[in-house]
C-alpha positions in Angstrom: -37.5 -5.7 21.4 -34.3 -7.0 22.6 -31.0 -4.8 22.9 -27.8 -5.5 20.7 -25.6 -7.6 22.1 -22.7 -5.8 23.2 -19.1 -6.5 23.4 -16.1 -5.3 26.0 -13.4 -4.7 23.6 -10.0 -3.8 26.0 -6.9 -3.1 23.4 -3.7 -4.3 25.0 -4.7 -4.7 28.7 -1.4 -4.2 31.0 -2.8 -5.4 34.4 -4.2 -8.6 35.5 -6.0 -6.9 37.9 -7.2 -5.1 35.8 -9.2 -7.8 33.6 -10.4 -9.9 36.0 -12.3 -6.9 37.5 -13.8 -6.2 34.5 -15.0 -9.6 34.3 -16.8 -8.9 37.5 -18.4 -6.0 36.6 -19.5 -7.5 33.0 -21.1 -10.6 35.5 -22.9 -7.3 37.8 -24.6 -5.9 35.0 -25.2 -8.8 32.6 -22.9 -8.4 29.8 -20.9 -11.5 28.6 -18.9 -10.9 25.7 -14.6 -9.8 26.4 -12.5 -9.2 23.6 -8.9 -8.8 24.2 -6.5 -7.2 21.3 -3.8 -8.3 22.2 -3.0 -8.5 26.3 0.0 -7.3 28.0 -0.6 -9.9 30.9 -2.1 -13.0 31.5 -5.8 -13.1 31.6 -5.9 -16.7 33.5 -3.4 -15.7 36.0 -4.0 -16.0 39.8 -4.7 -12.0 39.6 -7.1 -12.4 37.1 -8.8 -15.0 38.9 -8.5 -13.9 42.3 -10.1 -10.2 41.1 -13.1 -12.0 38.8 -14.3 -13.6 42.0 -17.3 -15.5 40.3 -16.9 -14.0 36.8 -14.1 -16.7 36.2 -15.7 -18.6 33.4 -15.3 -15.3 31.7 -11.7 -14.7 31.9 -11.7 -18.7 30.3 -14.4 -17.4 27.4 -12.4 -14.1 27.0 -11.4 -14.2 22.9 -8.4 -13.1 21.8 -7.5 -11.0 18.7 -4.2 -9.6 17.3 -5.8 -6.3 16.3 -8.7 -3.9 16.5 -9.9 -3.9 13.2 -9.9 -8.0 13.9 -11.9 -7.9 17.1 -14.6 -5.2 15.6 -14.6 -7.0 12.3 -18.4 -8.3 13.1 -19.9 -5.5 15.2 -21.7 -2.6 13.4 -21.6 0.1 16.0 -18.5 0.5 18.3 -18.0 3.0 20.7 -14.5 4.0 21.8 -13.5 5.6 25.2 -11.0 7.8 25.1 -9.9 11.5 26.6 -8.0 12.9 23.5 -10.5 15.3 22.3 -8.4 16.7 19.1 -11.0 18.3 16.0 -13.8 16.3 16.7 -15.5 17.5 19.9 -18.9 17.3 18.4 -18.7 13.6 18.3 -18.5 13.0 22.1 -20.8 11.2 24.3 -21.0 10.9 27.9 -21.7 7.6 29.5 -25.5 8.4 30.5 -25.8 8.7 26.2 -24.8 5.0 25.4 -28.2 3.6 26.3 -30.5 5.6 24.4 -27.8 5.6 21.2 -28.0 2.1 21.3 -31.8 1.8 22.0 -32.0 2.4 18.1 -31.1 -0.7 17.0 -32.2 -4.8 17.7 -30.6 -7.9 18.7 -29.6 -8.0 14.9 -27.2 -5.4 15.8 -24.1 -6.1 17.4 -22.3 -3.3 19.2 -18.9 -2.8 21.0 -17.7 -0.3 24.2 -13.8 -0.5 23.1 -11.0 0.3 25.9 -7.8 1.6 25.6 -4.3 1.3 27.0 -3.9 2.0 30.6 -1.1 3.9 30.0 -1.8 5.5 26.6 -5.3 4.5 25.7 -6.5 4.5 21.9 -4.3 5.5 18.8 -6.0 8.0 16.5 -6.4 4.7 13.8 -8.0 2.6 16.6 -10.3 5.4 17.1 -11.2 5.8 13.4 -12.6 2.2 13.3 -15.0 3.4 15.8 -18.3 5.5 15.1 -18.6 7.7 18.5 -16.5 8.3 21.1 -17.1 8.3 25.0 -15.5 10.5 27.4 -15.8 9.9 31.8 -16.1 14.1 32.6 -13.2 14.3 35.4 -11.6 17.0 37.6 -9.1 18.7 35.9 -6.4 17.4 39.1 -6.4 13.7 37.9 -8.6 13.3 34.5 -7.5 9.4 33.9 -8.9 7.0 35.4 -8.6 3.4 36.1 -9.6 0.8 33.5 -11.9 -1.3 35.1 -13.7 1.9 36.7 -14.4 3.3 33.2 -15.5 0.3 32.4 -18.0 0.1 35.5 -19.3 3.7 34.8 -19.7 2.8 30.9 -21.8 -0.7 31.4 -23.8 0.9 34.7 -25.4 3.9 33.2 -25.6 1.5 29.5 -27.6 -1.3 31.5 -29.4 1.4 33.8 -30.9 3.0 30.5 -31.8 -0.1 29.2 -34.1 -0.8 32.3 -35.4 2.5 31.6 -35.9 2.3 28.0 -39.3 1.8 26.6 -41.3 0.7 23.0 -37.4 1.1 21.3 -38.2 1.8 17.8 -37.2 -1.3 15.2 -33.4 -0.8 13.9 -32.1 -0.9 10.5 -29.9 -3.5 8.9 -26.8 -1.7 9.6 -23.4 -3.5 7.9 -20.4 -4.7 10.3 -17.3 -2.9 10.6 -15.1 -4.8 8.1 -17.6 -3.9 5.4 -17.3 0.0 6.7 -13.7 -0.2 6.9 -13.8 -1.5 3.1 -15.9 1.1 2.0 -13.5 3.8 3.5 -10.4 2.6 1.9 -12.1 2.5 -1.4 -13.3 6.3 -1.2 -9.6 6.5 0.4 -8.1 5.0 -3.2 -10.8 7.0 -5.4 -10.7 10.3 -3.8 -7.0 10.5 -3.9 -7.0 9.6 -7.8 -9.7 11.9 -8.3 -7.2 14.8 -6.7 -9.4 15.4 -4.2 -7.7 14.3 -1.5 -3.6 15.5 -1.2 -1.9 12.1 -1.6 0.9 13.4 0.9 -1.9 13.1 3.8 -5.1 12.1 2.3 -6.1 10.7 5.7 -6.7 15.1 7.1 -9.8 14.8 5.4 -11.0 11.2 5.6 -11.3 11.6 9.2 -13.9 14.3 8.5 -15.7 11.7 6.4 -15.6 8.9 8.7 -16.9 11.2 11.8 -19.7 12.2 9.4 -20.5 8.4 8.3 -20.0 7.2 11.7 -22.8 9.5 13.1 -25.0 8.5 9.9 -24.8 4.9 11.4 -25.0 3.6 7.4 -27.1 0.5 6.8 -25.9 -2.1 3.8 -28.2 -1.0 1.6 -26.9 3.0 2.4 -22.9 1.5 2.3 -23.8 -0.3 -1.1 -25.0 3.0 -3.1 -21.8 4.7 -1.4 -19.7 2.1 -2.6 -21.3 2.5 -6.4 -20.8 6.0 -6.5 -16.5 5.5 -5.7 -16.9 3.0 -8.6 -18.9 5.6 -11.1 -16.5 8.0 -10.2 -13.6 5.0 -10.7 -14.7 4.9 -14.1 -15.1 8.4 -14.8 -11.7 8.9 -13.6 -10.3 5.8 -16.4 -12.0 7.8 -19.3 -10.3 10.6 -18.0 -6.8 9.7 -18.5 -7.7 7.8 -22.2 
């Protein structure tokens, strides 16, 4: 069975450099798909080119998108890397886990490993539009590392598991990220006018539910019987007020 296809998402890239060596590393381990949200420097520069070596047609191909949410909109599992560990420990993985996580799904699937600022990485919203997160383990003396070397680490142990993998079980027809993100401000909208949720920071809870979702890896048929349960509840909350 084929893997998902999987995209290099990198959210507001500050160094030329920096792109055009992970175009070469995509190129060393087969992966052909860059998404930039955004770029803080100029993916075609000389830099760019110079670092890509012969990933150059690459850098041209790169797509560009003016926000997260834009560049996931068609994926229906995305990963985000990041070092800010905050409530929801349990929903780490380390690099070596990408493969096998992904080995649950086919071609039909497509998947993204999203990047973060250099400086700052991923905002606690870019995060939520991602099912897991992935954290590099690092000594304590200098825990951040470079871009492109997360990114090597990240596509190295994803394509060494692959080779490994064997008789991958047949995926489900999981929905895209838009469709998720829909479903999520609905149950936002309906849980907050059922009084659930405090409408001063109904988002406290609603990460809870999207790190519970996320790990559930819903499938369209699973998202729509979600979705008709915010609308029952909708209408029970109309007759409520009559």
């Amino acid at each position: 069975m084929p893997p998902p296809a999987v995209s290099v998402v990198l959210v507001e890239p500050q160094g030329a450099l920096n792109i055009g060596s992970v175009c070469r590393v995509m190129m060393n381990f087969g992966f052909t798909d860059l998404r930039l949200v955004k770029p803080r420097a100029d993916h075609l520069s000389k830099q760019a080119r110079d670092m890509a070596v012969s990933a150059r047609d690459l850098l041209r191909k790169a797509r560009m998108f003016g926000t997260l949410a834009d560049a996931l909109a068609d994926c229906s599992l995305c990963l985000g890397t990041t070092r800010r560990f905050g409530k929801y420990r349990q929903d780490f993985l380390e690099p070596q886990e990408i493969a096998p996580l992904f080995a649950r799904h086919d071609s039909t699937v497509k998947t993204a490993l999203v990047f973060g600022r250099e400086d700052s990485g991923l905002t606690t919203a870019e995060l939520d539009l991602c099912q897991f997160f992935v954290t590099i383990a690092t000594d304590p003396a200098l825990p951040s590392l470079n871009l492109a070397q997360a990114v090597t680490i990240c596509l190295y142990e994803l394509s060494r598991g692959r080779h490994a993998q064997q008789d991958q079980p047949q995926g489900t027809e999981q929905t895209d990220s838009r469709t998720l993100e829909n479903m999520y401000q609905h149950m936002r909208r309906t849980l907050v006018e059922a009084e659930y949720l405090d409408p001063q920071n109904p988002d406290h809870i609603l990460h809870t539910f999207r790190r519970i979702f996320g790990r559930a890896g819903l499938d369209q048929r699973e998202v729509r019987i979600i979705q008709g349960l915010w609308s029952r509840i909708d209408w029970l909350n109309s007759q409520r007020r009559q």
